[in-house]
N, CA and C atoms of all chains as a GROMACS GRO file, in nm:
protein
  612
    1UNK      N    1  12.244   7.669   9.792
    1UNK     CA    2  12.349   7.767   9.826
    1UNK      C    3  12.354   7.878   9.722
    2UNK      N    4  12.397   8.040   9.753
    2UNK     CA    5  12.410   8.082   9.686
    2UNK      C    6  12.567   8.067   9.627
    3UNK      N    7  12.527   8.080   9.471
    3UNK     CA    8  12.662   8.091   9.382
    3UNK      C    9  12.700   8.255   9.401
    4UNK      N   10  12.776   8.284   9.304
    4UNK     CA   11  12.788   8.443   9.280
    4UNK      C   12  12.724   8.473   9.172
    5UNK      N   13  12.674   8.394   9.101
    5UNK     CA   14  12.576   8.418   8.959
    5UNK      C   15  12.435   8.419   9.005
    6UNK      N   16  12.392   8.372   9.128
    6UNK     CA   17  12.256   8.348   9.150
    6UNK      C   18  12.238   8.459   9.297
    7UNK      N   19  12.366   8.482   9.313
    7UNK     CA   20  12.392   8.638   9.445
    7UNK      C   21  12.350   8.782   9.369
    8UNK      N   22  12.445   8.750   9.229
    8UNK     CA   23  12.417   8.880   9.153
    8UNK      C   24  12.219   8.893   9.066
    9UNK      N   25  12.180   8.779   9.050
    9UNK     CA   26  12.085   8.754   9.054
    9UNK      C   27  11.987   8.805   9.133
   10UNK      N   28  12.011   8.768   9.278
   10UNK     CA   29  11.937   8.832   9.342
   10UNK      C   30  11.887   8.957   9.414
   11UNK      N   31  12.058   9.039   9.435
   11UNK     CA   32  12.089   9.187   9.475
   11UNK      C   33  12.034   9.282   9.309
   12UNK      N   34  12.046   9.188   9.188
   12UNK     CA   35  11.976   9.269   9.101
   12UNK      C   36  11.820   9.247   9.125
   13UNK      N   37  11.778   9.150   9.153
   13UNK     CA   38  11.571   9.159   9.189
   13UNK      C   39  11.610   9.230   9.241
   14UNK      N   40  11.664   9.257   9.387
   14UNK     CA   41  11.652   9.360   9.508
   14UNK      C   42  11.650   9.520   9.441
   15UNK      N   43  11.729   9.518   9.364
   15UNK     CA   44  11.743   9.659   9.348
   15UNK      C   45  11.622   9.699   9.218
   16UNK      N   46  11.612   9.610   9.111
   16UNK     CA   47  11.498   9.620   9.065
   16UNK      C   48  11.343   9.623   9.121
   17UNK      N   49  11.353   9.541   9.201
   17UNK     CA   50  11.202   9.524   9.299
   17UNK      C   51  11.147   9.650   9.367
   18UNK      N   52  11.300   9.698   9.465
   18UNK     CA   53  11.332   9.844   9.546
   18UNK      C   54  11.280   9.929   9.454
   19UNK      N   55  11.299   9.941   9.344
   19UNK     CA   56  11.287  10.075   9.197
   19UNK      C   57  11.165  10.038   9.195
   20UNK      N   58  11.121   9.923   9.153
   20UNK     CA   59  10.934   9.925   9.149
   20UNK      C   60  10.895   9.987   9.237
   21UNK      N   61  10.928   9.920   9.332
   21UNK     CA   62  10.788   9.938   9.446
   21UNK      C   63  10.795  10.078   9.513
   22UNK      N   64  10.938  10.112   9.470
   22UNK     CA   65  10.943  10.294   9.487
   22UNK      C   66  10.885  10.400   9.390
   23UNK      N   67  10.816  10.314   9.293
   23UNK     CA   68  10.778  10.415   9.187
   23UNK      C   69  10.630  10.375   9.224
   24UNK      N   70  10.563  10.269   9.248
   24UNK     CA   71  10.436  10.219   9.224
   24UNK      C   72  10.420  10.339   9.369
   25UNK      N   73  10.483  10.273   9.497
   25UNK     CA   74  10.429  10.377   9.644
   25UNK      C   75  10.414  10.542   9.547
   26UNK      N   76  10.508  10.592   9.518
   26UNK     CA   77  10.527  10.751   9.474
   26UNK      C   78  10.385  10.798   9.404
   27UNK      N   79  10.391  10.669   9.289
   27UNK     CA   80  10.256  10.661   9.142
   27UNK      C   81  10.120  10.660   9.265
   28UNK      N   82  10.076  10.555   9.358
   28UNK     CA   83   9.975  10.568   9.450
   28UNK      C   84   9.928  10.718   9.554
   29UNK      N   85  10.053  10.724   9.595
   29UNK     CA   86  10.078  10.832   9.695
   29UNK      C   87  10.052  10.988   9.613
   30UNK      N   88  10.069  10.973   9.454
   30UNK     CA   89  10.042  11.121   9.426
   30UNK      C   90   9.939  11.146   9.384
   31UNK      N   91   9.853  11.007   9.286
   31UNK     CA   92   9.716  11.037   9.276
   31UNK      C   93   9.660  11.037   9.401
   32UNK      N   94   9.659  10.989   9.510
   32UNK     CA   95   9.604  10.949   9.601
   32UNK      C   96   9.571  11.100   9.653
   33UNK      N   97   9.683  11.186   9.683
   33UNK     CA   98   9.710  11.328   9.738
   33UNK      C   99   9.622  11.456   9.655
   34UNK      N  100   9.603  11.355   9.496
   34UNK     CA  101   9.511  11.485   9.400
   34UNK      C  102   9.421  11.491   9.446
   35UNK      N  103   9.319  11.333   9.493
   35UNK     CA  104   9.226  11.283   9.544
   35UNK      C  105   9.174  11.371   9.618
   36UNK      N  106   9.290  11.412   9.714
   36UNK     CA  107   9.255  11.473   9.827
   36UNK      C  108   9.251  11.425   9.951
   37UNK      N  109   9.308  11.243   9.878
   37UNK     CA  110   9.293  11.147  10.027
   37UNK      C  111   9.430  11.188  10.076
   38UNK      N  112   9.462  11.276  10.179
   38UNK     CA  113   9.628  11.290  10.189
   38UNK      C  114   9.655  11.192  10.305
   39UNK      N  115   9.587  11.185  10.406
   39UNK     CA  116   9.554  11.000  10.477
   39UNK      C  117   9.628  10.871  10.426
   40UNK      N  118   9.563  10.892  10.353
   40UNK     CA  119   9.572  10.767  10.262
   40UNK      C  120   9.711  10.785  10.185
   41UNK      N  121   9.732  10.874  10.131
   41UNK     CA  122   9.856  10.895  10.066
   41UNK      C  123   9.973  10.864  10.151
   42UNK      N  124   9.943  10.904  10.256
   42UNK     CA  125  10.047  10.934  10.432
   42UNK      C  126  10.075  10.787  10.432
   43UNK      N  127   9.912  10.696  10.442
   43UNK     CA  128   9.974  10.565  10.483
   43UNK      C  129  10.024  10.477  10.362
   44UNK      N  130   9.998  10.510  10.244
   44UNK     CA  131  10.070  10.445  10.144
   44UNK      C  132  10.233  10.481  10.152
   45UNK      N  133  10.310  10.589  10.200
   45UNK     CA  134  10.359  10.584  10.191
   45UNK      C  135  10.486  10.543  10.316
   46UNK      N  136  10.397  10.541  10.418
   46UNK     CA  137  10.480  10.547  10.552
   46UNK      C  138  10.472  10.336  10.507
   47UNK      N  139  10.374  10.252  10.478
   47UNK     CA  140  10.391  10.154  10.456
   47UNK      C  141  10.455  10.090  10.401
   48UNK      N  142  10.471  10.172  10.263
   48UNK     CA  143  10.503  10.135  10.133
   48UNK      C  144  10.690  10.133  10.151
   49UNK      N  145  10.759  10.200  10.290
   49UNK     CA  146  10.846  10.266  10.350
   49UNK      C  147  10.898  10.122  10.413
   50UNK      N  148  10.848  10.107  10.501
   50UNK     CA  149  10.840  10.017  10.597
   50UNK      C  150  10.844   9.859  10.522
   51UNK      N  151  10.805   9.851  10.447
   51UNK     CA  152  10.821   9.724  10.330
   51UNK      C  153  10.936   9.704  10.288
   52UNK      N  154  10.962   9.794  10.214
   52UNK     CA  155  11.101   9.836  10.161
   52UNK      C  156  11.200   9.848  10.252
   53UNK      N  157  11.172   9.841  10.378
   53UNK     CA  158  11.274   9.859  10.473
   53UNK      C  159  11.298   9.715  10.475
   54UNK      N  160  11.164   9.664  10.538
   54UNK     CA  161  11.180   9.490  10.597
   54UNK      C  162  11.252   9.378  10.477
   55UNK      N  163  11.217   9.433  10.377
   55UNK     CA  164  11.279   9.342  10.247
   55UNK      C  165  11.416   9.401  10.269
   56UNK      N  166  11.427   9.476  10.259
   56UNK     CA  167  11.624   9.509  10.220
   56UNK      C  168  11.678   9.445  10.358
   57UNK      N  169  11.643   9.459  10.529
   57UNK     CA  170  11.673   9.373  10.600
   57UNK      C  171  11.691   9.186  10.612
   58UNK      N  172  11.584   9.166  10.539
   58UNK     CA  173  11.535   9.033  10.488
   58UNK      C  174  11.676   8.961  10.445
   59UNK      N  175  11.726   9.086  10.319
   59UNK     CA  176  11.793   9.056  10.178
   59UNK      C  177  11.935   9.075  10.276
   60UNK      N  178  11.946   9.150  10.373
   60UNK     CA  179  12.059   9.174  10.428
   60UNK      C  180  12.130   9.063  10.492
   61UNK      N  181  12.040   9.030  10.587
   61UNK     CA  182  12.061   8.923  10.753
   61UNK      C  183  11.938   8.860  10.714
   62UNK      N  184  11.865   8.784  10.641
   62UNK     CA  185  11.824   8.689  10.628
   62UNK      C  186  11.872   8.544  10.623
   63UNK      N  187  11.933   8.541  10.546
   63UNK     CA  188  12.037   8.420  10.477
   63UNK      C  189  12.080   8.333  10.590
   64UNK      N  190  12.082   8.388  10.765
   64UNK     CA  191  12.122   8.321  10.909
   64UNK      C  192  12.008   8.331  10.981
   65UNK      N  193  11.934   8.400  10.944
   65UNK     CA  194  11.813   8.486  11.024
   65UNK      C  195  11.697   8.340  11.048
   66UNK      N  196  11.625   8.377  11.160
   66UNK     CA  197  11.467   8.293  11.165
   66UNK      C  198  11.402   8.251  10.984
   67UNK      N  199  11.311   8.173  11.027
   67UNK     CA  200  11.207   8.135  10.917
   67UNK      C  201  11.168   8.231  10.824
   68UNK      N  202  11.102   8.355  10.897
   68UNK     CA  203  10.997   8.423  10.814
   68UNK      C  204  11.118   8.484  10.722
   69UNK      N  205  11.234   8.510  10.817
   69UNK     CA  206  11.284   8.615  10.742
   69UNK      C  207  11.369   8.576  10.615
   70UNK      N  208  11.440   8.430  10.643
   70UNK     CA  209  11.473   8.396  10.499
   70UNK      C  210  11.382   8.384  10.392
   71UNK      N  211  11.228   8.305  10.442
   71UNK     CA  212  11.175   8.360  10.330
   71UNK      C  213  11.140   8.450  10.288
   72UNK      N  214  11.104   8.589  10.353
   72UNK     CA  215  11.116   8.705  10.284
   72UNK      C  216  11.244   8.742  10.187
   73UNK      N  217  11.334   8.686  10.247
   73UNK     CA  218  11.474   8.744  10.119
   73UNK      C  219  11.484   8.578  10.041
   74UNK      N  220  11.424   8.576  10.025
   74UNK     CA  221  11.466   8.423   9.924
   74UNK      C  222  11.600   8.357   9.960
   75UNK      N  223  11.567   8.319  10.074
   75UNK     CA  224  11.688   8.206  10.141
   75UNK      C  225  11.629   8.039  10.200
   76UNK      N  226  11.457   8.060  10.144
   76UNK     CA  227  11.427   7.944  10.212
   76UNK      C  228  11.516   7.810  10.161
   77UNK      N  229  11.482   7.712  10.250
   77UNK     CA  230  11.486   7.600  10.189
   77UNK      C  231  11.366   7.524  10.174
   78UNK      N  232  11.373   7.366  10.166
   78UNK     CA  233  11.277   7.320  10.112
   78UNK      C  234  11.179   7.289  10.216
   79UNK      N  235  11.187   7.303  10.362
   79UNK     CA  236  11.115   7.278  10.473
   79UNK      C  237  11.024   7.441  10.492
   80UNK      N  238  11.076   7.527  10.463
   80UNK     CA  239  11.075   7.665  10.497
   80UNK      C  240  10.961   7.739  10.392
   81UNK      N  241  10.997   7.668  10.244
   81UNK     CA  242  10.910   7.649  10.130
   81UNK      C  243  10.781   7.612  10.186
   82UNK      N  244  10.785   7.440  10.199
   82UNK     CA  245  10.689   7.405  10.232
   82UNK      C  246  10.542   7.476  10.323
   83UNK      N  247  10.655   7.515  10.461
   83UNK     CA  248  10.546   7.606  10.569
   83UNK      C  249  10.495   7.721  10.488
   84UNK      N  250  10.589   7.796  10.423
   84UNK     CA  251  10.504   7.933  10.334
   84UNK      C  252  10.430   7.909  10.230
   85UNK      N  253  10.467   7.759  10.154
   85UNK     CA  254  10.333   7.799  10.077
   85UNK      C  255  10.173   7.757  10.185
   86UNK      N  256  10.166   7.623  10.286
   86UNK     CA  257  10.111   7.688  10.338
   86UNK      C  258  10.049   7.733  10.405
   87UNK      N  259  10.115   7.853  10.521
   87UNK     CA  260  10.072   7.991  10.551
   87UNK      C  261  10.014   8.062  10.414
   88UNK      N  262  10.028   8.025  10.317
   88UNK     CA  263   9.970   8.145  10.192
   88UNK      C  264   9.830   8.073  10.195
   89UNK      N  265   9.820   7.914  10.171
   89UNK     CA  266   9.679   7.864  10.179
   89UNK      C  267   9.621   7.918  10.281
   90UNK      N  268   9.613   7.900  10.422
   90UNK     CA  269   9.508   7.917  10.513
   90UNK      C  270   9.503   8.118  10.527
   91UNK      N  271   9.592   8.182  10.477
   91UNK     CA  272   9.619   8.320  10.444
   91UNK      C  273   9.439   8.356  10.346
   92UNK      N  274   9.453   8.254  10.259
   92UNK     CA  275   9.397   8.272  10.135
   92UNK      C  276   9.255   8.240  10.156
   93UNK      N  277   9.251   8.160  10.252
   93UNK     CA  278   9.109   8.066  10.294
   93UNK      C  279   9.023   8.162  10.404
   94UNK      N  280   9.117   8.258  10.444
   94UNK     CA  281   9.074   8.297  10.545
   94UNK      C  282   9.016   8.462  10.529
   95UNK      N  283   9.092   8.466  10.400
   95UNK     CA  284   9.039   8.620  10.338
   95UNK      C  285   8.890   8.552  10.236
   96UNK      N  286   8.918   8.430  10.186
   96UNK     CA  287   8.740   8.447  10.151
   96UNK      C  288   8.631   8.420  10.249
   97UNK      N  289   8.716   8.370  10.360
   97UNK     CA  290   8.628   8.340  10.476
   97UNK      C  291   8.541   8.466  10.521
   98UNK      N  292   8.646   8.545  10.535
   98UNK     CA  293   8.586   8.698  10.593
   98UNK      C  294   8.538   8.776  10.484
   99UNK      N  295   8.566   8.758  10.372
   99UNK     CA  296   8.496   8.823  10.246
   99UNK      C  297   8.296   8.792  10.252
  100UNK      N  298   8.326   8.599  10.274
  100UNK     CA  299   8.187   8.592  10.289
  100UNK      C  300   8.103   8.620  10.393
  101UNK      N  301   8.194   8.650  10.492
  101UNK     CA  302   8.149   8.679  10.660
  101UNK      C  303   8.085   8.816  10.638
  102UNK      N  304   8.149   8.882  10.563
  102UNK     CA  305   8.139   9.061  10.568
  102UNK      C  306   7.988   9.058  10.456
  103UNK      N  307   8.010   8.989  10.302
  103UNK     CA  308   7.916   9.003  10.264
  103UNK      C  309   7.779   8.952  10.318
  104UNK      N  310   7.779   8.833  10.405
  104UNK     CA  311   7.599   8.811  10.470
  104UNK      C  312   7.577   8.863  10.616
  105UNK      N  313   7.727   8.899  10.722
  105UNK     CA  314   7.674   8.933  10.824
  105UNK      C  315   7.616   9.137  10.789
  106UNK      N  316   7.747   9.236  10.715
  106UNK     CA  317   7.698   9.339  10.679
  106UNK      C  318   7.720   9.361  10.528
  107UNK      N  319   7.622   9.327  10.473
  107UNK     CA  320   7.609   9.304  10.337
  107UNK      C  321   7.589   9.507  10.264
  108UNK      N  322   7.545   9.589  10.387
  108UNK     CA  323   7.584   9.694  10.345
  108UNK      C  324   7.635   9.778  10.372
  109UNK      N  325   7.752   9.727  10.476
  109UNK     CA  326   7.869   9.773  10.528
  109UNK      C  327   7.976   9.907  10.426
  110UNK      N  328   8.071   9.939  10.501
  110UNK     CA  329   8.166  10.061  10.408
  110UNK      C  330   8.226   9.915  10.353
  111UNK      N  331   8.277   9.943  10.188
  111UNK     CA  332   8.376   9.911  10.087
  111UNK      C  333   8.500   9.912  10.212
  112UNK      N  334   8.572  10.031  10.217
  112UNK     CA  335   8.695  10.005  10.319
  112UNK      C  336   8.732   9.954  10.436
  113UNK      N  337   8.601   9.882  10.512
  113UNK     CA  338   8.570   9.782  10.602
  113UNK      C  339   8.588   9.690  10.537
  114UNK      N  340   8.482   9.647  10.479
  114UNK     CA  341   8.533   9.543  10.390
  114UNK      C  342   8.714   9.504  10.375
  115UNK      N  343   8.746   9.585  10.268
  115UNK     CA  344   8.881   9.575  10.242
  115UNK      C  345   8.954   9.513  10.319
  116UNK      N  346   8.961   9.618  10.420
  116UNK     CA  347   9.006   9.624  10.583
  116UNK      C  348   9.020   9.520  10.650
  117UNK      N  349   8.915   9.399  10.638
  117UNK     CA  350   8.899   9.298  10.753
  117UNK      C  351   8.912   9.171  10.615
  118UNK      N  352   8.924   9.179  10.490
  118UNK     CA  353   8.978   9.073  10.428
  118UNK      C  354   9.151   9.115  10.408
  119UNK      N  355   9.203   9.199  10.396
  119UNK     CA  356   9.342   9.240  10.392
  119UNK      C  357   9.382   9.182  10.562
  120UNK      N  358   9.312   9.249  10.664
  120UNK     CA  359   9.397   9.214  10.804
  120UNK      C  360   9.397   9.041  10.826
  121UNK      N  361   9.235   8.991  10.768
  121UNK     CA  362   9.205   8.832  10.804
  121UNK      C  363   9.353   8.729  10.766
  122UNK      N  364   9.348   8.798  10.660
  122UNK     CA  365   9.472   8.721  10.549
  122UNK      C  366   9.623   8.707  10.608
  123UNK      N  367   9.653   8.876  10.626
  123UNK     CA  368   9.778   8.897  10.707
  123UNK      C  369   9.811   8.802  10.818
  124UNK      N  370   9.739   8.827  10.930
  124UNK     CA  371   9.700   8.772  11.046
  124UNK      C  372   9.671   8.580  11.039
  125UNK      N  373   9.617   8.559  10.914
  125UNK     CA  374   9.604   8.431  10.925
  125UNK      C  375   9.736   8.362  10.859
  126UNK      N  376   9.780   8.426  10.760
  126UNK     CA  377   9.913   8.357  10.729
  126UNK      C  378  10.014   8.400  10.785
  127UNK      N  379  10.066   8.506  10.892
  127UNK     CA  380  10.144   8.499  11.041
  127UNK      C  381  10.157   8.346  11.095
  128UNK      N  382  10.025   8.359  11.165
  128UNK     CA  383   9.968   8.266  11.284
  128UNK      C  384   9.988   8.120  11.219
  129UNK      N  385   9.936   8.091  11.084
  129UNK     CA  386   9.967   7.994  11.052
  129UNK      C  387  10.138   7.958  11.041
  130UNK      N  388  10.236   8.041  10.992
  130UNK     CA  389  10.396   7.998  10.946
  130UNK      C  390  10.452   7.993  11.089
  131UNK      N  391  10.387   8.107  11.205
  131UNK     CA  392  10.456   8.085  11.338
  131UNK      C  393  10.410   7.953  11.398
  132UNK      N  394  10.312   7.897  11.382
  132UNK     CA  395  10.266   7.763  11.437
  132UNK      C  396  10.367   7.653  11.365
  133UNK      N  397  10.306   7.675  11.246
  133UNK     CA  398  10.397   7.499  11.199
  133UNK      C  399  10.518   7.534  11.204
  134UNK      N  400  10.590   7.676  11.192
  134UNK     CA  401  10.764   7.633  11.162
  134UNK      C  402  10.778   7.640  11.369
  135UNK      N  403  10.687   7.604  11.418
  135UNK     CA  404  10.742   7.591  11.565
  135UNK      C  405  10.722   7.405  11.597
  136UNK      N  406  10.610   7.417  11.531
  136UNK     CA  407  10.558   7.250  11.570
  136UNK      C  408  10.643   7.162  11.445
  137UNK      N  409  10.656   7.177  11.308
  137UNK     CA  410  10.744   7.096  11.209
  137UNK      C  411  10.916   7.152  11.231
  138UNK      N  412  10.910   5.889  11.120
  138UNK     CA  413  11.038   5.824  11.068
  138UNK      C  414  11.163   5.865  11.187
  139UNK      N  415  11.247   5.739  11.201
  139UNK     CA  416  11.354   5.758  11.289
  139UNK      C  417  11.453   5.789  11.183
  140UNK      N  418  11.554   5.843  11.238
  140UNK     CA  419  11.675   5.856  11.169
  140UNK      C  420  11.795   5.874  11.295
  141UNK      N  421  11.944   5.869  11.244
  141UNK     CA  422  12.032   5.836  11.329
  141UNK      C  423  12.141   5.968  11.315
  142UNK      N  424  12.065   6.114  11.285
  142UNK     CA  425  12.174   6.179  11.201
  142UNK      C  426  12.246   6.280  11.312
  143UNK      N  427  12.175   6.272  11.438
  143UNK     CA  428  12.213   6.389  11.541
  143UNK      C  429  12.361   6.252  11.577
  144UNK      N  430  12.346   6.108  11.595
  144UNK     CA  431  12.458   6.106  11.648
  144UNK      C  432  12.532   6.058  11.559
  145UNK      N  433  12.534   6.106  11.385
  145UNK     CA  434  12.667   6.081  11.325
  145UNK      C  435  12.702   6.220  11.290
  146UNK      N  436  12.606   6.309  11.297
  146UNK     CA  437  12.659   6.453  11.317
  146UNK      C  438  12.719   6.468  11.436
  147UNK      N  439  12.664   6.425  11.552
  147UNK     CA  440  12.806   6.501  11.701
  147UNK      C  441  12.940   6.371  11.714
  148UNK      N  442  12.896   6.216  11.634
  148UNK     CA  443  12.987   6.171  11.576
  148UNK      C  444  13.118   6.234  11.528
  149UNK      N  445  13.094   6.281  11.433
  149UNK     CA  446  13.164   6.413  11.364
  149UNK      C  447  13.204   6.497  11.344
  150UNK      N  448  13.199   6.550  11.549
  150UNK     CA  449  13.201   6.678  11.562
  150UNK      C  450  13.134   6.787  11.498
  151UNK      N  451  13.044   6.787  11.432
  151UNK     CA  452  12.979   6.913  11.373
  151UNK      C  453  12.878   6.957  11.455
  152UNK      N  454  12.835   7.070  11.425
  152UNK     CA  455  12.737   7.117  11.534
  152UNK      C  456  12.632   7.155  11.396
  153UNK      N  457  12.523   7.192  11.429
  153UNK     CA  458  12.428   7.195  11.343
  153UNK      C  459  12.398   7.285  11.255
  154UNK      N  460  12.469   7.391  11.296
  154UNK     CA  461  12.512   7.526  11.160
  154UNK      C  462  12.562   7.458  11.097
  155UNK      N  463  12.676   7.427  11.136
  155UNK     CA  464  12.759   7.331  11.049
  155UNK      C  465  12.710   7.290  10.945
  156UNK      N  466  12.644   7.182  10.946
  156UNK     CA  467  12.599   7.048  10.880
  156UNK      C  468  12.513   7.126  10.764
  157UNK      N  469  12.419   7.200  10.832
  157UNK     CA  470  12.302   7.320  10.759
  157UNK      C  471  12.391   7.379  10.634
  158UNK      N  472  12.528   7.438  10.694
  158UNK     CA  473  12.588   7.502  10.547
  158UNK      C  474  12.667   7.436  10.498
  159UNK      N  475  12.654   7.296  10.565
  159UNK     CA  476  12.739   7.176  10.419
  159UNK      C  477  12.607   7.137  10.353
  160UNK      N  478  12.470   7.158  10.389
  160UNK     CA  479  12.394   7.092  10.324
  160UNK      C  480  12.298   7.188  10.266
  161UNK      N  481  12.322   7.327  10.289
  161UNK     CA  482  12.278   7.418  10.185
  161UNK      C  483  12.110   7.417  10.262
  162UNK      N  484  12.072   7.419  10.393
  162UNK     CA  485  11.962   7.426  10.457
  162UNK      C  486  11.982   7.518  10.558
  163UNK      N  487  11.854   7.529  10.644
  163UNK     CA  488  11.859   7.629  10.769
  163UNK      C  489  11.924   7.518  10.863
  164UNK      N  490  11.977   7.624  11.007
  164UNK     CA  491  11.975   7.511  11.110
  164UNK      C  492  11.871   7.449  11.146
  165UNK      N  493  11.746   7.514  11.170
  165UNK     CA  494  11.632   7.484  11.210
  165UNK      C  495  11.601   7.380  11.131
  166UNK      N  496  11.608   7.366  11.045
  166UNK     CA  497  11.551   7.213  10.909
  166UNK      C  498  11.623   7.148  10.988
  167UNK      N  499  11.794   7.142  10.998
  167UNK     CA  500  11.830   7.004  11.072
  167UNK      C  501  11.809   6.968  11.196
  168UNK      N  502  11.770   7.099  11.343
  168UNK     CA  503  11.692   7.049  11.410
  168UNK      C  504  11.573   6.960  11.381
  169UNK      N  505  11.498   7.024  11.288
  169UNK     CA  506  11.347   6.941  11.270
  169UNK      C  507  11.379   6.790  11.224
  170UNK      N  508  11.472   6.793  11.156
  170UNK     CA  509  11.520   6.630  11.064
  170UNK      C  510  11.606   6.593  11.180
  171UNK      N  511  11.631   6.609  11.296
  171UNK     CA  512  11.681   6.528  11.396
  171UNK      C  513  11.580   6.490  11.478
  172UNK      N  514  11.502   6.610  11.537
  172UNK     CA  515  11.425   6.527  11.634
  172UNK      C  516  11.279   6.463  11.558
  173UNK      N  517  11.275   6.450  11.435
  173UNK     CA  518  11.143   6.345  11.359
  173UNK      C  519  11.078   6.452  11.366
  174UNK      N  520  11.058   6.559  11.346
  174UNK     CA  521  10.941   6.667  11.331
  174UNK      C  522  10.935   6.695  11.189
  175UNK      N  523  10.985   6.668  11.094
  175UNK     CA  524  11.028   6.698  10.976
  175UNK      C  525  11.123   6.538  10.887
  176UNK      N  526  11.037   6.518  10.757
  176UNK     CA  527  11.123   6.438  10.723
  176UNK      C  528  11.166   6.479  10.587
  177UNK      N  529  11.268   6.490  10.543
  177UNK     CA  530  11.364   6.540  10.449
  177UNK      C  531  11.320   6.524  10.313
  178UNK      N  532  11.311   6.556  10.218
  178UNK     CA  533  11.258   6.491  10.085
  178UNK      C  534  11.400   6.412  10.041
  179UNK      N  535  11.365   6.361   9.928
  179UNK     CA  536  11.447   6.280   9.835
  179UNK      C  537  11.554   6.359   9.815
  180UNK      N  538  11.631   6.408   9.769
  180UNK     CA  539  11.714   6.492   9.737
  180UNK      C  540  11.818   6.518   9.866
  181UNK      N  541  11.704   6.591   9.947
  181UNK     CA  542  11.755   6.619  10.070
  181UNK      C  543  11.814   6.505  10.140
  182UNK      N  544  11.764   6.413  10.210
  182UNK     CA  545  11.717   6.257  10.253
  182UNK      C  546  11.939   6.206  10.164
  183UNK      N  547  11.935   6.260  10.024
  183UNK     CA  548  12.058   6.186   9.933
  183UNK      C  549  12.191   6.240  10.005
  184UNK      N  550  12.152   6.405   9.962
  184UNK     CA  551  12.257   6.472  10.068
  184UNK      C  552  12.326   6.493  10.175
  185UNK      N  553  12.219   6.442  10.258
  185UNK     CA  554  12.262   6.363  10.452
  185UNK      C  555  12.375   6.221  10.382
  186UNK      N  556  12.320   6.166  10.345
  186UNK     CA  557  12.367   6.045  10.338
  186UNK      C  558  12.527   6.054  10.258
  187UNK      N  559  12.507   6.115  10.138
  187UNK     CA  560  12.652   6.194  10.124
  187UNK      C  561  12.760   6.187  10.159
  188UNK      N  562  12.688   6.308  10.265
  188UNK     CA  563  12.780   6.368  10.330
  188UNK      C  564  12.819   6.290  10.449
  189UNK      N  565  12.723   6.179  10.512
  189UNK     CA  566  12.819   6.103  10.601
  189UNK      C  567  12.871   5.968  10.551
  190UNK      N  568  12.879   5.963  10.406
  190UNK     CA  569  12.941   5.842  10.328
  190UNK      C  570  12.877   5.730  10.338
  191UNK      N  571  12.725   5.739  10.364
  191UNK     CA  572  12.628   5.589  10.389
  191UNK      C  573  12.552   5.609  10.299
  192UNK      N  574  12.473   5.496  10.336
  192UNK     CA  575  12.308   5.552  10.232
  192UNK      C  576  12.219   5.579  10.300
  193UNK      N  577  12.121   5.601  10.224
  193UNK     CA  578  11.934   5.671  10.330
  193UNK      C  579  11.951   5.552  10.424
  194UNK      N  580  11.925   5.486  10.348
  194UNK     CA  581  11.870   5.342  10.429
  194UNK      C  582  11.928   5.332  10.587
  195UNK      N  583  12.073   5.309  10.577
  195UNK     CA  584  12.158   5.332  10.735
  195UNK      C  585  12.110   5.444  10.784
  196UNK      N  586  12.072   5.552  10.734
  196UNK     CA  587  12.090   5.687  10.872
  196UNK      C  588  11.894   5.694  10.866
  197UNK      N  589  11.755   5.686  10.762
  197UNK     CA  590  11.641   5.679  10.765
  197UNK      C  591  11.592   5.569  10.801
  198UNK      N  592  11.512   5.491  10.914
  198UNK     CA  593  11.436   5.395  10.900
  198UNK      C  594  11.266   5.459  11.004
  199UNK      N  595  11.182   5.349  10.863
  199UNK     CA  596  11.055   5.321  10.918
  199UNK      C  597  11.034   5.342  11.072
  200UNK      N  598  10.939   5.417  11.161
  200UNK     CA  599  10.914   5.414  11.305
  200UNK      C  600  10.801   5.356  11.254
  201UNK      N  601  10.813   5.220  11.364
  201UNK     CA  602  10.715   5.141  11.347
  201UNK      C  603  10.587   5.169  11.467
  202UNK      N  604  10.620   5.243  11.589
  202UNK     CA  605  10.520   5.270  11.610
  202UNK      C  606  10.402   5.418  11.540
  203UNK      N  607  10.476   5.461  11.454
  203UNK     CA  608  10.409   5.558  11.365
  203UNK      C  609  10.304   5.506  11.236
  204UNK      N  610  10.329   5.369  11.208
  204UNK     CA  611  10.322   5.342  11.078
  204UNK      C  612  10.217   5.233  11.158
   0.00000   0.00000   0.00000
């Protein structure tokens, strides 16, 4: 349960976390723009947006909310724990899976393909995995 | 593992939010720890019991066709 010492606790991560990850998106998004990648800058920041949105929702209406979303705001419990850490294993198994897939099927494929299909493998596999077991446990 | 906690919870009148924010869990955990999809750790497993004034032992037993 939350106390009010471990509430203030956590609305301070929130607002500290919010300040990071608003300075790190800004810090990405402006070298990114010197670069010349303004693309890239666009989607660092329309993402970087959208994160920051889903966490402060998380942190909002989590605490009653579905699975994923308490654990995004740190409301799991110990069943909820369990499924996310893991969704993070088969998340994790599944980005070296496609890491090694990418390096022997196109071993001289684009770098941002690459990236691309071990970042989505991962996403996608630790989804699929937390929506399965927190439906079946 | 069987357990007996859905009927000393509607015993009790509580409904399963309920029970969840006397026991500092989701509802969904105490769905899962009612219908055997989920079995509670130690701690957890103490706190059921608690809260309906028994021990593990009365509200957790062995399913013997599982085992």
């Amino acid at each position: 349960m939350l106390t009010t010492k471990n509430r203030r606790k956590t609305i301070g991560g929130a607002i500290g976390g919010a300040i990071g990850g608003m300075a790190a998106i800004t810090a990405i998004a402006w070298i990114a723009r010197a670069r010349g990648d303004v693309g890239f800058a666009n989607g660092v920041i329309a993402g970087g947006a959208a994160m920051i949105l889903f966490i402060a929702t998380a942190l909002a209406f989590g605490r009653r909310g579905p699975s994923f979303l308490r654990v995004a705001g740190g409301f799991a419990d110990e069943r909820e724990r369990i499924l996310a850490l893991g969704a993070a294993a088969h998340g994790a198994l599944a980005m070296v899976l496609a890491a090694c897939g990418f390096a022997v099927f196109w071993p001289n494929g684009p770098a941002i393909a690459a990236a691309g299909a071990v970042l989505w493998s991962g996403l996608l596999a630790t989804a699929a995995s937390f929506l399965i077991r927190a439906l079946r446990n | 593992m069987d357990n007996t906690v859905r009927s000393r919870r509607e015993a009790a009148g509580l409904s399963q939010a309920s029970l969840a924010e006397a026991l500092g869990v989701s509802r969904q955990t105490v769905n899962s720890i009612e219908t055997g999809r989920y079995d509670p750790s130690l701690p957890l497993a103490f706190a059921i019991a608690v809260h309906f004034h028994t021990t593990i032992e009365e509200i957790f037993h062995v399913d013997h066709q599982e085992s």
